[in-house]
C-alpha positions as CSV (number, residue, x, y, z in Angstrom):
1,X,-21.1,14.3,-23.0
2,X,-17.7,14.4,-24.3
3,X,-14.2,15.0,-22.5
4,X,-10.6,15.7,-23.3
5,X,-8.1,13.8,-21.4
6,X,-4.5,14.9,-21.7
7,X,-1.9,12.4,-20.8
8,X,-4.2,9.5,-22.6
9,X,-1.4,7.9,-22.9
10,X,-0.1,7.8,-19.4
11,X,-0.4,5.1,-16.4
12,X,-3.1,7.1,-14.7
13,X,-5.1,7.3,-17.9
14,X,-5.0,3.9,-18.9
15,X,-7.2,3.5,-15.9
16,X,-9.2,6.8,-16.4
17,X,-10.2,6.6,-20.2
18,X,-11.8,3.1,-19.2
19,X,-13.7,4.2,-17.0
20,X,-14.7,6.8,-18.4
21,X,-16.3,5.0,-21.4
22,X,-17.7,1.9,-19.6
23,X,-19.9,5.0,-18.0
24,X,-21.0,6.1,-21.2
25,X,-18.7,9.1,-21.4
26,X,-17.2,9.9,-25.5
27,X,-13.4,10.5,-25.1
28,X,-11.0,12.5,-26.6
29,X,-7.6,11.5,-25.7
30,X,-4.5,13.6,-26.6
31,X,-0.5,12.9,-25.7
32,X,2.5,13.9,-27.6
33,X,4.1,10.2,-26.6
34,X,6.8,11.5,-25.3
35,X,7.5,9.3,-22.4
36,X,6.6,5.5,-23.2
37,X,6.3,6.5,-27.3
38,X,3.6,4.7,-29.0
39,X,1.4,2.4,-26.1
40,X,-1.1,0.1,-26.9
41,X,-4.6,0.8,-25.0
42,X,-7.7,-2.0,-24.7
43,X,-9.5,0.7,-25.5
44,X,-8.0,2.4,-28.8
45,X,-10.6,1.4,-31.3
46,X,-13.6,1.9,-28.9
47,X,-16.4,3.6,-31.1
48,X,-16.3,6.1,-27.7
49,X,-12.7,7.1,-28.3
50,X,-10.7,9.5,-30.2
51,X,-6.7,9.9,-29.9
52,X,-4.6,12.4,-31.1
53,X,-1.1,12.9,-31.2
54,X,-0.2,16.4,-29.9
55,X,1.3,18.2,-27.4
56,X,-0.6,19.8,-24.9
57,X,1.2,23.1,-25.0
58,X,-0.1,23.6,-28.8
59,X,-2.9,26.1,-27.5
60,X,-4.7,26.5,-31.2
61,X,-5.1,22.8,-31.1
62,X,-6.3,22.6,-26.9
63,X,-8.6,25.4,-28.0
64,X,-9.8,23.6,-31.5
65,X,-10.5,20.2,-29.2
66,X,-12.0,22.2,-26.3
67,X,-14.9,24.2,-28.2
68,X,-16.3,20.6,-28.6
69,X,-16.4,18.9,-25.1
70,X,-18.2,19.4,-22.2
71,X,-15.5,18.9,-20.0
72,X,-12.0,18.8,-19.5
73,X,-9.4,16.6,-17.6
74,X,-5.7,18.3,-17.4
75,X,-3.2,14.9,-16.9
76,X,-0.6,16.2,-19.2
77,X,2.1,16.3,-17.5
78,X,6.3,15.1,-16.7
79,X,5.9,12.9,-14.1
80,X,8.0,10.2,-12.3
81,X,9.5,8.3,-9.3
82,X,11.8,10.0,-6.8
83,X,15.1,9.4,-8.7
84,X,12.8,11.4,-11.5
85,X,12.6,14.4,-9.4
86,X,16.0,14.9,-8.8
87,X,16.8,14.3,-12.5
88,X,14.9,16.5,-14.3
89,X,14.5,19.1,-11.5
90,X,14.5,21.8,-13.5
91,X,12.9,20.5,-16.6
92,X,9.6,19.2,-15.2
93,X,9.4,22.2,-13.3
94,X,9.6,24.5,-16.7
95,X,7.7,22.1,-19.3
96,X,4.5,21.3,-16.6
97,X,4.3,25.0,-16.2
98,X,4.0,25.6,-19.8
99,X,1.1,22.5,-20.0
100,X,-0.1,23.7,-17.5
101,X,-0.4,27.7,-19.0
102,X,-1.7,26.6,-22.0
103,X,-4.6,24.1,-21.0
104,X,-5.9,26.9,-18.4
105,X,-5.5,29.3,-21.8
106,X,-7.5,27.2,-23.6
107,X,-9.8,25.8,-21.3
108,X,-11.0,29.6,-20.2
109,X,-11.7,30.0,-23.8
110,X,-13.7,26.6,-24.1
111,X,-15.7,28.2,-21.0
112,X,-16.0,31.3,-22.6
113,X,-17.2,31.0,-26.0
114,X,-18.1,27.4,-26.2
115,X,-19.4,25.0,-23.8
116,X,-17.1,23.5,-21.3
117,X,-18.0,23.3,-17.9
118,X,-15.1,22.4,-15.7
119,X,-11.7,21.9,-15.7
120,X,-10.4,18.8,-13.2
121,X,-7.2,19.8,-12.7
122,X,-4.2,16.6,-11.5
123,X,-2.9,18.1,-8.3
124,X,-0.2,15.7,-6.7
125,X,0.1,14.6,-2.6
126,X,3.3,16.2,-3.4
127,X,1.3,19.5,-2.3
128,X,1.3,18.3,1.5
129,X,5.2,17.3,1.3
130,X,6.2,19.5,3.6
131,X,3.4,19.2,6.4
132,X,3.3,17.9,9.9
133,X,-0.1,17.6,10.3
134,X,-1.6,13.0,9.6
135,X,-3.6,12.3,8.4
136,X,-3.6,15.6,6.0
137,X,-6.9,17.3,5.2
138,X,-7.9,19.1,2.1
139,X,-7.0,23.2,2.9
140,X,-3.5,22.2,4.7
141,X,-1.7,23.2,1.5
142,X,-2.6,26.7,2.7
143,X,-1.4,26.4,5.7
144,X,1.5,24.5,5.8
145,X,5.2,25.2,4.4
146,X,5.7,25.1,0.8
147,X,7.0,21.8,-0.9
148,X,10.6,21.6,-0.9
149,X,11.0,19.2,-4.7
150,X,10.6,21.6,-7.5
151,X,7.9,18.9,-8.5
152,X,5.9,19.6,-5.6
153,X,5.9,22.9,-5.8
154,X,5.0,22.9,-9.3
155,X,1.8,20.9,-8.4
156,X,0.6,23.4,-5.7
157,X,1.2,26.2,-8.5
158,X,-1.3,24.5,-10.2
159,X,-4.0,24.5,-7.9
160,X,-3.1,28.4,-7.9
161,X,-3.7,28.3,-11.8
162,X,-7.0,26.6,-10.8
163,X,-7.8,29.1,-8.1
164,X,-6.7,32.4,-10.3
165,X,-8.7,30.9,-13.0
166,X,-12.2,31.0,-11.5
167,X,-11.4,34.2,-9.5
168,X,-10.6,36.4,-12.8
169,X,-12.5,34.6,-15.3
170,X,-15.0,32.2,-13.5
171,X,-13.8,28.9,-15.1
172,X,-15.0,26.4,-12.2
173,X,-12.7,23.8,-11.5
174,X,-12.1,20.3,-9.2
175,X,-8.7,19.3,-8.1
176,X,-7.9,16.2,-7.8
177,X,-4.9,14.7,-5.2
178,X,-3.9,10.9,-6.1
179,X,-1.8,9.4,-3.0
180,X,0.6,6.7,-4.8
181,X,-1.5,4.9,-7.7
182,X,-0.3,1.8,-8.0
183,X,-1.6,-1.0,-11.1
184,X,-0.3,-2.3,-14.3
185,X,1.1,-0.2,-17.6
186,X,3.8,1.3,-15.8
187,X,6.3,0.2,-18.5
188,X,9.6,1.6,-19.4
189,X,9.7,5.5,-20.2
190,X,11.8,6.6,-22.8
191,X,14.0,9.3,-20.6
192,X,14.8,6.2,-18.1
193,X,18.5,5.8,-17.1
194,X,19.1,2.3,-15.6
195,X,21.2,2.1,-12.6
196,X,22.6,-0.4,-9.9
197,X,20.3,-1.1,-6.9
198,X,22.5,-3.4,-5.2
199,X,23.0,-6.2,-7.6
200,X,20.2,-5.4,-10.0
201,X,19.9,-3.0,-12.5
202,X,16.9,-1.4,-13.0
203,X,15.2,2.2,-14.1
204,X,14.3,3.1,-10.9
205,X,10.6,4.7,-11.0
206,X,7.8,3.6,-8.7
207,X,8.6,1.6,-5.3
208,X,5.9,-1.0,-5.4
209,X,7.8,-1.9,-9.6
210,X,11.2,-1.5,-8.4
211,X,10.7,-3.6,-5.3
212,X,8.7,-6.6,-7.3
213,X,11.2,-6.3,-9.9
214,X,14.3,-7.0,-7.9
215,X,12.5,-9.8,-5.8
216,X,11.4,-11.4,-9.0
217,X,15.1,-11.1,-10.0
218,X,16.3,-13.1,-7.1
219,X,18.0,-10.1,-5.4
220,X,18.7,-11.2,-1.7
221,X,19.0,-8.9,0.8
222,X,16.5,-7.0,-1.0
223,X,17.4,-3.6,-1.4
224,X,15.4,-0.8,-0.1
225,X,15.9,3.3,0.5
226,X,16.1,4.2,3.6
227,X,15.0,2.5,6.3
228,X,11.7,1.4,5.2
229,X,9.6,3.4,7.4
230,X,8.1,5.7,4.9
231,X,4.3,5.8,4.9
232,X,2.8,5.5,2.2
233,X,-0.9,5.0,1.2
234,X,-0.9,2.7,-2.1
235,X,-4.3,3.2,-4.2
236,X,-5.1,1.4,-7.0
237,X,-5.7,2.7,-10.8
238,X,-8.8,1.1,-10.8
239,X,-10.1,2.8,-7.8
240,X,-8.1,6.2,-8.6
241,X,-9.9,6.2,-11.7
242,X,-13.5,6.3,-10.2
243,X,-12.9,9.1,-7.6
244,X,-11.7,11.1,-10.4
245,X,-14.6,10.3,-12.6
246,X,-16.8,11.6,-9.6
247,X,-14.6,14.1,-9.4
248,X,-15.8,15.4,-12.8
249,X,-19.6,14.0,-12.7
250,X,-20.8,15.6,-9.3
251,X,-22.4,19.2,-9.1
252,X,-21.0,19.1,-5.4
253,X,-16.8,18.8,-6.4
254,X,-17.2,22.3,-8.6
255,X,-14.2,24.7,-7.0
256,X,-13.2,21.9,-4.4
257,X,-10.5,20.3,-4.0
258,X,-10.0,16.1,-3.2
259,X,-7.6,13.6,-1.7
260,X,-8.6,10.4,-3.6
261,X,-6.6,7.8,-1.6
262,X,-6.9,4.2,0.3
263,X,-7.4,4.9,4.0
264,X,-4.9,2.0,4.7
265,X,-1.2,3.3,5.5
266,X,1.8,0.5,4.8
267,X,5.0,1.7,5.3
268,X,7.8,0.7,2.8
269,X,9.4,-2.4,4.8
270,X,6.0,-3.7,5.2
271,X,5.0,-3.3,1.5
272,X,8.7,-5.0,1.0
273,X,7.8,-7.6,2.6
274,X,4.2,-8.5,1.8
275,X,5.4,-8.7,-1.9
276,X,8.3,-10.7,-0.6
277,X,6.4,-13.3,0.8
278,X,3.7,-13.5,-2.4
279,X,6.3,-13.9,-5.0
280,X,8.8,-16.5,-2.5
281,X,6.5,-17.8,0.3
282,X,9.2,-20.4,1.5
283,X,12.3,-17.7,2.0
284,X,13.4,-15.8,5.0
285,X,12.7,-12.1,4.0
286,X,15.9,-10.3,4.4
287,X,16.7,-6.7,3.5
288,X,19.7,-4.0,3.7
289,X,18.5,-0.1,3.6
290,X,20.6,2.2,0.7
291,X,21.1,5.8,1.1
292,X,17.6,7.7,0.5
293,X,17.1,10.4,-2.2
294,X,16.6,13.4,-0.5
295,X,13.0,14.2,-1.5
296,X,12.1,10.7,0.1
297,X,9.1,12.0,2.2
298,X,8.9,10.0,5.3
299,X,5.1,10.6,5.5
300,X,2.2,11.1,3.3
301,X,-1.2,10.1,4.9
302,X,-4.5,11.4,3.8
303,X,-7.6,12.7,5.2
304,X,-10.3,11.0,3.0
305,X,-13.3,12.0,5.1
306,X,-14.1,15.2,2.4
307,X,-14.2,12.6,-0.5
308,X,-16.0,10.0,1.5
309,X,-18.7,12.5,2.6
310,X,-19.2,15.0,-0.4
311,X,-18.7,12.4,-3.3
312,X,-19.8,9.3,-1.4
313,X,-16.2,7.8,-2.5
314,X,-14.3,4.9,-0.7
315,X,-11.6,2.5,-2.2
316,X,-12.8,-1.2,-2.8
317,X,-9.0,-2.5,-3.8
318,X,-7.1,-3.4,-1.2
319,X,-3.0,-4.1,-1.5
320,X,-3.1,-7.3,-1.4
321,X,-5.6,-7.7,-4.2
322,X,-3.7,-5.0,-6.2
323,X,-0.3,-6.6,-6.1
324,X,-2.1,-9.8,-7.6
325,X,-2.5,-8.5,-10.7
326,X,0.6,-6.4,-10.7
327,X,3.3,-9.2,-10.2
328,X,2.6,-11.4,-12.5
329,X,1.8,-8.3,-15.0
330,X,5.6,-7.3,-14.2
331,X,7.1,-10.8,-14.6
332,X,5.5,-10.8,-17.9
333,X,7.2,-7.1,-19.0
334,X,10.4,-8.6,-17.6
335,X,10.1,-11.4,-20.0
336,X,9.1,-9.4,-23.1
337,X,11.7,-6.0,-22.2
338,X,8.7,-3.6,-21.5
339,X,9.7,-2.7,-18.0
């Protein structure tokens, strides 16, 4: 069985394409490297693999790769942290529609005259940004208000694209909602503007990198947005990357739609903290809250009961296990300028 993953070269797919192969599956993996440039993978010279360099709006090429694989993983997309979102408001909006057009182009061709079978589609918990109803089930993004971030909104438009697909030309689908992957290869991107977060200057992206960045960097008061009450459920790549591979592999995730999450809410301050206390375990934590962007969603919890019952999914990685791996992972990128 083979499988086109776009994005292969992303921080979500470093995760995916692993385990995708170590299950027996042949990958193809396309990216135009447009936001870390050329990335190193453990995997790039697996007899299982394939990359390609191009863009995932090139719908000859989508359509050439597609009439040979059995299935179909749409990850291309612009994607950031917060400070990302208010950055590029317009741009990601305009340039993930056009990904997003062409792989549903291609992909209903691939269904149509060749012999692909889905199309897993990577939906956001951006969808939910606007809800009031925690923890969030699967459906809710029908019910309540629209997302307010132009990034959000353009991740429910493509669970549309998803839904209008199979309705006019029956190209089944699975969408897939990560809740705040966290792991290693979340280097540097090449659009990333460094600015001052109190003393420290940093690209700000991710909170769980920013925040072990600046503690590794001796800032003190650490610097957080907000007040640090944000929930947040922090799932790791590893994990993320199994849901989704269920997500494809299971006859019972055709034309539904999953959170793939940890169960386990943290808000910011205590995330803060924890990695406070693992990377200096003899200093009083102390903090002082900056202004907040204002797409800082103060709560994004899931329901995971769908993904637990219908594809027999939990998490296995907890924070603390997570953040062991990813500290010393980002000291090392401090050290060598990668992050």
């Amino acid at each position: 069985m083979k499988i086109l993953v776009t994005g292969a070269k992303g921080f979500i797919a470093g995760y995916l394409v692993e385990e995708l192969l170590s299950h027996g599956w042949a990958v193809v993996g396309l990216d135009n490297l447009s936001k870390y440039g050329p990335v190193q993978k453990s995997y790039d010279n697996h007899p299982g693999y394939r990359f390609i360099k191009g863009d995932a709006k090139d719908v000859p090429l989508m359509k050439e790769i597609l009439s040979e694989c059995d299935h179909f993983i749409a990850g291309a997309a612009m994607i950031g942290g917060i400070s990302y979102f208010h950055e590029f408001a317009f741009d990601l909006l305009a340039e993930n529609e056009r990904i997003t057009a062409a792989s549903f182009e291609a992909a209903i061709d691939a269904h149509e005259k060749h012999k692909l079978k889905k199309i897993t589609v990577m939906s956001s918990s951006m969808v939910f940004e606007s809800t009031n109803v925690f923890p969030t089930p699967e459906g809710n993004q029908f019910e309540c208000p629209p997302p307010l971030s132009t990034y959000g909104f353009q991740k429910l438009a493509c669970e549309y694209f998803a839904k209008g697909a199979w309705e006019q030309y029956k190209l089944p689908y699975t969408i897939v909602r990560p809740f705040n992957c966290i792991g290693t290869g979340e280097k540097r991107a090449l659009t990333d503007k460094e600015i001052y977060s109190g003393n420290v200057k940093l690209a700000l992206s991710h909170v769980v990198p920013d925040i072990v960045q600046k503690v590794l960097k001796g800032q003190d008061p650490l610097h957080i947005l907000g007040k640090g009450n944000q929930v947040r459920h922090y799932t790791y790549g590893g994990d993320l990357a199994r849901g989704i591979r269920l997500c494809v592999e299971k006859e019972q995730a055709v034309n539904e739609d999953f959170n793939i999450s940890t169960p386990e809410s943290t808000t910011v301050l205590e995330l803060s903290k924890k990695i406070w206390e693992m990377i200096n375990p003899d200093k009083p934590f102390n903090y002082i809250s900056d202004t907040p962007y204002e797409y800082d969603v103060q709560k994004r919890v899931p329901d995971v009961e769908k993904t637990k019952r219908v594809l027999g999914f939990s998490t296995e990685v907890s924070l603390e296990k997570a953040l062991s791996e990813i500290i010393p992972w980002i000291k090392e990128q401090i050290k060598i300028g990668g992050i």
